[in-house]
matplotlib code that plots the C-alpha trace (Angstrom):
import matplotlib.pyplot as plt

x = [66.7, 66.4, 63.9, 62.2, 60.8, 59.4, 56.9, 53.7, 52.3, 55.5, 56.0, 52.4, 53.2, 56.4, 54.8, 52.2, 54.4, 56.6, 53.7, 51.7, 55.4, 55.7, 51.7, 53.4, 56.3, 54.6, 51.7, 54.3, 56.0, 53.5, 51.2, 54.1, 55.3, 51.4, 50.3, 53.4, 52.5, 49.3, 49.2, 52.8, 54.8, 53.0, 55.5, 52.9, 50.3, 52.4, 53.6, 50.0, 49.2, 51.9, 51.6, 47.7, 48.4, 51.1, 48.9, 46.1, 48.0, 50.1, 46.6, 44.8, 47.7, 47.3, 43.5, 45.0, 47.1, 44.7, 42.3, 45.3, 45.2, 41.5, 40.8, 41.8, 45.6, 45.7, 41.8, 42.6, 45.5, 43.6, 40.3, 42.6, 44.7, 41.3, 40.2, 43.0, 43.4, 39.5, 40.2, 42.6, 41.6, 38.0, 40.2, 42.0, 38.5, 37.7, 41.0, 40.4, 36.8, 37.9, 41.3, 40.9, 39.5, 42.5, 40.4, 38.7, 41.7, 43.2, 39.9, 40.2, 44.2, 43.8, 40.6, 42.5, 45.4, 43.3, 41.2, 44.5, 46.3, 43.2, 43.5, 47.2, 47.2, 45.0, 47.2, 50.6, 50.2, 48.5, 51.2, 54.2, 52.7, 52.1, 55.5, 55.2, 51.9, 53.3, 56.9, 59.3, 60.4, 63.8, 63.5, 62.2, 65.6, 65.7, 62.4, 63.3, 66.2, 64.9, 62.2, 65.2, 66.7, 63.2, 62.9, 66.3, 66.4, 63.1, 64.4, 67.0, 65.7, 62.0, 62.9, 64.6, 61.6, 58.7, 60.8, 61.1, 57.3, 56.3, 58.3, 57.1, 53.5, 50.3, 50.2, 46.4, 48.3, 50.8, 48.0, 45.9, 49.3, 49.3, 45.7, 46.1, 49.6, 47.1, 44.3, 46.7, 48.6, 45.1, 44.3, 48.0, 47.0, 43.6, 45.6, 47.6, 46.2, 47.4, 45.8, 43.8, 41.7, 38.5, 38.6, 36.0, 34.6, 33.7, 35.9, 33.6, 34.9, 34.8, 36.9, 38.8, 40.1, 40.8, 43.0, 44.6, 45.9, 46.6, 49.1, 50.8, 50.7, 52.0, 54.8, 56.3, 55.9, 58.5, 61.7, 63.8, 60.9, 60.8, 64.8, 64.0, 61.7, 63.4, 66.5, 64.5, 63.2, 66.0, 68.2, 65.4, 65.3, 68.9, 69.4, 66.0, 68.3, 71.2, 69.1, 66.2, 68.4, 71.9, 72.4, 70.2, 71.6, 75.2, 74.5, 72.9, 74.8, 78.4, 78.5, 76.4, 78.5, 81.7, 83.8, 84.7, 83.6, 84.5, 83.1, 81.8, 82.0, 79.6, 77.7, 75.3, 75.1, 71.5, 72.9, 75.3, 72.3, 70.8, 74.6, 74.8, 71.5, 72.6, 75.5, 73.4, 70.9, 73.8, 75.2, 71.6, 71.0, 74.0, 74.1, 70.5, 71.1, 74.5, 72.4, 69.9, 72.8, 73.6, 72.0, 69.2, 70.7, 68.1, 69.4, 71.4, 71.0, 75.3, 75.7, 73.3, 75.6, 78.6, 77.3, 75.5, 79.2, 80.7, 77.8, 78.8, 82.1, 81.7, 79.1, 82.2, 84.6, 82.1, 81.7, 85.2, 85.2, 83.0, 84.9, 88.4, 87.3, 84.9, 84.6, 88.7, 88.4, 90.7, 89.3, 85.5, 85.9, 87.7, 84.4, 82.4, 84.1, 84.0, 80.3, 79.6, 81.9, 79.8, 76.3, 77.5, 78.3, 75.0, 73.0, 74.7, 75.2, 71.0, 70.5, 72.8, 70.7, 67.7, 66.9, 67.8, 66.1, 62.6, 63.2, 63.7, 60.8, 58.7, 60.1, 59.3, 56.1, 53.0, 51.0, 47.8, 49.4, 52.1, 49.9, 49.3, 52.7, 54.2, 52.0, 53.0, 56.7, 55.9, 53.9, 57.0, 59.7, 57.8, 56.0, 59.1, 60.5, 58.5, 59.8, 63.6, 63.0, 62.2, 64.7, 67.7, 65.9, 66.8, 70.4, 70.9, 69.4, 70.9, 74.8, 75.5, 76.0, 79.2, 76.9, 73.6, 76.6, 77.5, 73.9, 73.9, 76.9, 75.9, 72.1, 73.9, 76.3, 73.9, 71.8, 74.5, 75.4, 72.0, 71.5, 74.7, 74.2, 71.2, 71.0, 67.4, 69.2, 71.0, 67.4, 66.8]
y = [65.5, 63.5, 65.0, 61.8, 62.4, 65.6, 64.0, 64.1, 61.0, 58.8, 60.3, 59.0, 55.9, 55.8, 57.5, 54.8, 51.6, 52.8, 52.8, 49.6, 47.9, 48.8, 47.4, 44.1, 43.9, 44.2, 41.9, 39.2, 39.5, 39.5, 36.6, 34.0, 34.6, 35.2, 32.0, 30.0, 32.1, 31.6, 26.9, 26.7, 26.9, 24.7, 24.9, 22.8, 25.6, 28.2, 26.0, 25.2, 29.0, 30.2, 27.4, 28.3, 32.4, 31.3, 29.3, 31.5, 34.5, 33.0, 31.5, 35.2, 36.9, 35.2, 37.0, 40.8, 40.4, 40.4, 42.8, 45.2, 45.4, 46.1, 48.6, 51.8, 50.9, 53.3, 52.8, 49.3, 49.8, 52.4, 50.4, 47.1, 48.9, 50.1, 46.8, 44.9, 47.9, 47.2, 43.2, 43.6, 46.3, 44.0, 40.6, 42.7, 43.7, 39.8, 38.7, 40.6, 39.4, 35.8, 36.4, 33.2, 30.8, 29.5, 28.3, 30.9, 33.2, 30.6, 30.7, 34.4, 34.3, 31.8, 34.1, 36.8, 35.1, 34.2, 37.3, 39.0, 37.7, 37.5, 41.3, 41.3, 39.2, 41.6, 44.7, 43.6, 43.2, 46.6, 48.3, 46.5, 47.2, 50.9, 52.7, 52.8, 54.8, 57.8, 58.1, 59.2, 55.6, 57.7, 57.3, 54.2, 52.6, 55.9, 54.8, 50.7, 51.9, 53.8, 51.5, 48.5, 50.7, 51.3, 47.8, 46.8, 49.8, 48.0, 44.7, 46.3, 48.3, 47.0, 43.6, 45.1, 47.9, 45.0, 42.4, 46.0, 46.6, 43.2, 42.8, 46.0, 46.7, 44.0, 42.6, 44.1, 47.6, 46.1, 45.0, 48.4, 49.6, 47.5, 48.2, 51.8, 51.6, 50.2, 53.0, 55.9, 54.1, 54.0, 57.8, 58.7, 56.3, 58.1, 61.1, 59.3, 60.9, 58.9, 58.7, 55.5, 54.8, 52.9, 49.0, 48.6, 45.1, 44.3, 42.1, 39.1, 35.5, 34.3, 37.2, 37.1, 33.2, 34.4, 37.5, 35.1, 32.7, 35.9, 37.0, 33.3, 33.3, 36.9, 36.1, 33.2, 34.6, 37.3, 35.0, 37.9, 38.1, 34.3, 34.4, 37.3, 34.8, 31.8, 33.5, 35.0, 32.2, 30.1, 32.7, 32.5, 29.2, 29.1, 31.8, 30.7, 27.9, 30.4, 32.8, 30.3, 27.1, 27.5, 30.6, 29.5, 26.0, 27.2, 29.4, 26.8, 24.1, 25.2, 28.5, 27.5, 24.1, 25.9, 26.3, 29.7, 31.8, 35.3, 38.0, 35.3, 37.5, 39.7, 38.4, 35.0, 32.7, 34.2, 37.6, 36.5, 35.8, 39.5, 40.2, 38.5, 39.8, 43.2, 43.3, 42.0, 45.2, 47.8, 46.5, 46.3, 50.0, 51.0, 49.8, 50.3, 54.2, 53.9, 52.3, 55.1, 57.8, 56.1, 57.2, 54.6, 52.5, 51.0, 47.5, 45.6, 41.8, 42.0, 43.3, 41.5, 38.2, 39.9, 39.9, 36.4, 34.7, 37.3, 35.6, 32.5, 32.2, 34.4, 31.0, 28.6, 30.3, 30.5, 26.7, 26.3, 28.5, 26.7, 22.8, 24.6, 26.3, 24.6, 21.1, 20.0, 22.5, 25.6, 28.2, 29.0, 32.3, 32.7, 31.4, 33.7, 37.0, 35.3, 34.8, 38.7, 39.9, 36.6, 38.2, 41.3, 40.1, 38.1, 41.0, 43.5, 41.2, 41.0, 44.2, 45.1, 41.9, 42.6, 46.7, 46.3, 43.5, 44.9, 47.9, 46.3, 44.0, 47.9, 49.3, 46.0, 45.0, 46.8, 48.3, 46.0, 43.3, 44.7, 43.4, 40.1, 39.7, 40.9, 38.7, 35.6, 36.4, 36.8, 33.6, 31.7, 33.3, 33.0, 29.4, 27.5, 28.7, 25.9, 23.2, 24.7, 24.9, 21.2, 20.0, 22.0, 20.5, 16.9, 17.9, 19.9, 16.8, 14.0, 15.6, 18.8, 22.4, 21.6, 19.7, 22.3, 25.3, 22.7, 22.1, 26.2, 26.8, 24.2, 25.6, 29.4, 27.7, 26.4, 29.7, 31.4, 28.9, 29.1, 32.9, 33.5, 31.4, 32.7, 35.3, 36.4, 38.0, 41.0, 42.0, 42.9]
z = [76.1, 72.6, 70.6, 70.6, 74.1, 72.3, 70.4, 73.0, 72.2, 72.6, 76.0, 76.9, 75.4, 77.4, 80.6, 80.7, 79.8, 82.6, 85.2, 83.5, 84.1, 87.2, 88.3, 86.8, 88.4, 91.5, 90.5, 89.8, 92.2, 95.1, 93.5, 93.1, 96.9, 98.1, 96.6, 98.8, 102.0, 102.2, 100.8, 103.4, 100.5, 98.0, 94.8, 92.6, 92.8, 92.2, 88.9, 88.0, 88.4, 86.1, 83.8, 83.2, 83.1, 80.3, 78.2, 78.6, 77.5, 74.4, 73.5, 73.5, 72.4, 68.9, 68.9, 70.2, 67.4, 64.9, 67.1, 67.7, 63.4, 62.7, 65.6, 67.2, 69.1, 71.8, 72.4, 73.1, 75.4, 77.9, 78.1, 78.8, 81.2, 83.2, 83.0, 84.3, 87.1, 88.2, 88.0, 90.5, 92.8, 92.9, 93.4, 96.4, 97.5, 97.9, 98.9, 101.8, 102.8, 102.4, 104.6, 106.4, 104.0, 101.5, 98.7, 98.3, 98.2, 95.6, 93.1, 93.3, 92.6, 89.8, 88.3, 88.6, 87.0, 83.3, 83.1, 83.5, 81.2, 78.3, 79.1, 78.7, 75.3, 74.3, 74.9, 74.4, 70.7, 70.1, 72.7, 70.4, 67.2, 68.3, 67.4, 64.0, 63.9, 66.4, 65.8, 62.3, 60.8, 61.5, 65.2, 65.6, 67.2, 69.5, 70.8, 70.8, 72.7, 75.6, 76.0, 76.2, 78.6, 80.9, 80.8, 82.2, 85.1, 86.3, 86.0, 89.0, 90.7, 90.4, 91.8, 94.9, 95.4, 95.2, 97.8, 100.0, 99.8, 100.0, 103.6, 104.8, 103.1, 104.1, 101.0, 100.4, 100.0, 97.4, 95.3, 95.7, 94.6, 91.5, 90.4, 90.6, 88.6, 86.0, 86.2, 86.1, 83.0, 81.4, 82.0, 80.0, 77.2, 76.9, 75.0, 72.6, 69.4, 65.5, 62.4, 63.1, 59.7, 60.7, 58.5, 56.2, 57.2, 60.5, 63.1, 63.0, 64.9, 61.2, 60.1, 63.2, 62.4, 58.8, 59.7, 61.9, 58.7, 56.9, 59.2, 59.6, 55.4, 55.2, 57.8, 55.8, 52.6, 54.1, 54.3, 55.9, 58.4, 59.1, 59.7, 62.0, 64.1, 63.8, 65.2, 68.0, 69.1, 68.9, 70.9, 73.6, 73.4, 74.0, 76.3, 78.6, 80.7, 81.8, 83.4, 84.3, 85.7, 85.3, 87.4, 90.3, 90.4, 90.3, 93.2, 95.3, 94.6, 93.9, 95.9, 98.4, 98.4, 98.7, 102.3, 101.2, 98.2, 97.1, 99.9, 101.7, 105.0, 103.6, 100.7, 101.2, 97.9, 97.3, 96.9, 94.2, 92.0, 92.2, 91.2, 88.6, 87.1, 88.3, 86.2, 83.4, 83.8, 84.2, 81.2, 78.8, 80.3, 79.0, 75.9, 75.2, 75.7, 73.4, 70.8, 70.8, 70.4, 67.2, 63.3, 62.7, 59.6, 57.0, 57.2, 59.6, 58.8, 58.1, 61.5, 63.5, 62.0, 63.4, 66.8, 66.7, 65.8, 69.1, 71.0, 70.6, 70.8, 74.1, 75.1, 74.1, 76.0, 79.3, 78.9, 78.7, 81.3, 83.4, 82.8, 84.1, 86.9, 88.6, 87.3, 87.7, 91.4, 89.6, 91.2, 92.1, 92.4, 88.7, 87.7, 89.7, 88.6, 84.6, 85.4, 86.0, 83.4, 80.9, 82.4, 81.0, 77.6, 77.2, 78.3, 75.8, 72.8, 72.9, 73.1, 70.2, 68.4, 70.1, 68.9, 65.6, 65.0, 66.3, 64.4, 61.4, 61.6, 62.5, 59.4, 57.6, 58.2, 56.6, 59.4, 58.3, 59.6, 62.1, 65.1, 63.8, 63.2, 66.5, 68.2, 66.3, 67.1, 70.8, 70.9, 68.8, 71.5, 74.8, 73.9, 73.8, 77.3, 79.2, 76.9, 76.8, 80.7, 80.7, 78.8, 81.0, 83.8, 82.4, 81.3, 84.2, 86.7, 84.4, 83.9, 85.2, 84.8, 82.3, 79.9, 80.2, 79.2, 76.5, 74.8, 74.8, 73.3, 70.7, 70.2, 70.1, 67.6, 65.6, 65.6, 64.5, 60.9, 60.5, 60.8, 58.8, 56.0, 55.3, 51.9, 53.5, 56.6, 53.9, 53.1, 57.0]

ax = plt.figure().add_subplot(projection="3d")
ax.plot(x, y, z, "-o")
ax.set_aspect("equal")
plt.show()
């Protein structure tokens, strides 16, 4: 076992972001197909519902970050975790009572939904901002590592476990589930011990709005810091439409479409989509556990270029790709087996971008303002996704898959001159 898992407090850290992850997994997943079961498969809701959460929780996140900074990290992340384990066991509670009356059962969703996420806005930043403060700076990139790894062996297996539970649990159960995930994450975070030093001045609204400024001043007065954000949120912004609409519109339209497809005797189009993100996870697993064998290196702005230019001439080539073998009728299944070996690629490429970079930006930042700061990149990464989702949409409705791979390659393109030729990236 790497002596990372040695130090006690990062195995509660790990222990309950592996539980809370789980509680979310099966949160998300039961709310989005709950809120279709019970209005006959009203898509609007379920779009309103996840448009408010979103809003709601880049909105709050922006405050945690600043919270996370000025008060006790681990203190934060138990109480929020009890709290957001009560929310829901009570919401289940009254879900229950009002089986039979849909707008109630909605109100108490859509409550649930914003409290939620205020509590999750709230934690996320003091969970992220965490690291430094319990583990050596020298195993910081173990730590980012098997974290990256968690996260993909849930996104597999987690998925499959929740649609499982969902079919064969009352979905009352599967929330009880979820709330408890939540409570028992709480109790591990309870014994995370640090050296928190208690801030002088108290966290006032006043204070609250001017720590806010601080951390946007502090975070573009860092220029290597301010490439580090632009470039993950332009890679998200970039990377949002293959997994978001190309990948489910191929399969319905062109695999679905087709009069015969690879293993069509005993694969449906559906399944190809879990395959493709399946070979995607296999491949992030693996690499996030290869990245945490290596020796941590003090900067890797030269390398993370490296990879960014591999990215995107492996985008160009799954365009290309794309034109031949399905757009001029080549072969549908060439595509299909490119598409898993091009899921694979993606999904490694950003973890070898992706680890680094957050460690980097750990070892970086002061840990006055490490909160503040990892909120504001979370807020600059996730806030785009609805507009890069409604652009795709356009391209995708407008001209095709072949011109939606097109605008990628061109936006990975363009992340990559723009990454590259910048001195400020050497100083990460």
């Amino acid at each position: 076992m790497n002596s990372v898992f040695k130090n006690r407090n990062f195995t509660l850290v790990f222990f309950g972001a592996l539980v809370t992850n789980i509680g979310s997994l099966f949160y998300s997943f039961t709310v989005g197909f709950y809120i279709l079961e019970i209005t006959g498969n009203n898509a609007a809701l379920q779009g309103i519902y996840l448009a408010v959460c979103s809003v709601v929780y880049l909105i709050t996140s922006l405050f945690g970050g600043v919270i996370s900074d000025q008060c006790h990290k681990a203190r934060i992340m138990f109480i929020c975790d009890y709290m957001k384990g009560a929310l829901i066991l009570l919401a289940t509670l009254g879900l229950f009572l009002s089986e039979n009356n849909i707008n109630s059962g909605l109100v108490i969703l859509f409550v649930m939904g914003i409290f939620g996420n205020i509590i999750g806005g709230i934690f996320n930043p003091a969970s992220s901002s965490l690291l430094p403060d319990i583990v050596d700076r020298a195993q910081l990139q173990k730590a980012q590592s098997y974290f990256s790894a968690m996260n993909s062996i849930q996104g597999i297996m987690g998925v499959l476990l929740a649609g499982i539970l969902y079919a064969l649990l009352p979905v009352y159960l599967l929330f009880t589930i979820t709330g408890i995930c939540y409570l028992v994450s709480g109790l591990s975070e309870m014994f995370i011990k640090y050296n928190y030093r208690k801030k002088e001045q108290p966290l006032t609204l006043g204070r609250t709005f001017c720590n806010m400024k601080e951390g946007f001043v502090y975070l573009y007065g860092q220029k290597s810091l301010f490439m580090v954000l632009l470039m993950f949120t332009l890679l998200n912004f970039f990377v949002t439409p293959i997994n978001g609409n190309i990948t489910p519109y191929f399969v319905k339209t062109d695999i679905r479409g087709a009069q015969g497809y690879l293993f069509d005797h005993i694969v449906t189009p559906e399944m190809w989509l879990s395959i493709f993100s399946i070979c995607g996870g296999i491949a992030s697993t693996v690499t996030a556990i290869a990245i945490s064998k290596r020796t941590q290196k003090e900067k890797c702005g030269k390398t993370l270029k490296i990879w960014l230019t591999i990215l995107s001439g492996v985008m160009i080539l799954i365009a290309i790709a794309y034109f031949f073998f399905v757009q001029k009728g080549v072969s549908l299944n060439g595509f299909i087996l490119c598409f898993c070996i091009f899921s694979s690629l993606l999904a490694m490429i950003c973890c070898e971008v992706n680890i680094p970079a957050h460690t980097a930006v750990l070892l970086t930042v002061d840990k006055d303002n490490l909160g503040k700061v990892m909120s504001l990149i979370g807020v600059a990464v996730q806030g785009f996704i609805p507009l890069a989702s409604l652009i795709s949409g356009i391209i995708l409705n407008a001209y095709g898959i072949a011109w939606l791979f097109a605008f990628c390659a061109a936006g990975f393109v363009l992340t990559d001159v723009i990454v590259v030729s910048s001195r400020y990236m050497n100083e990460i």
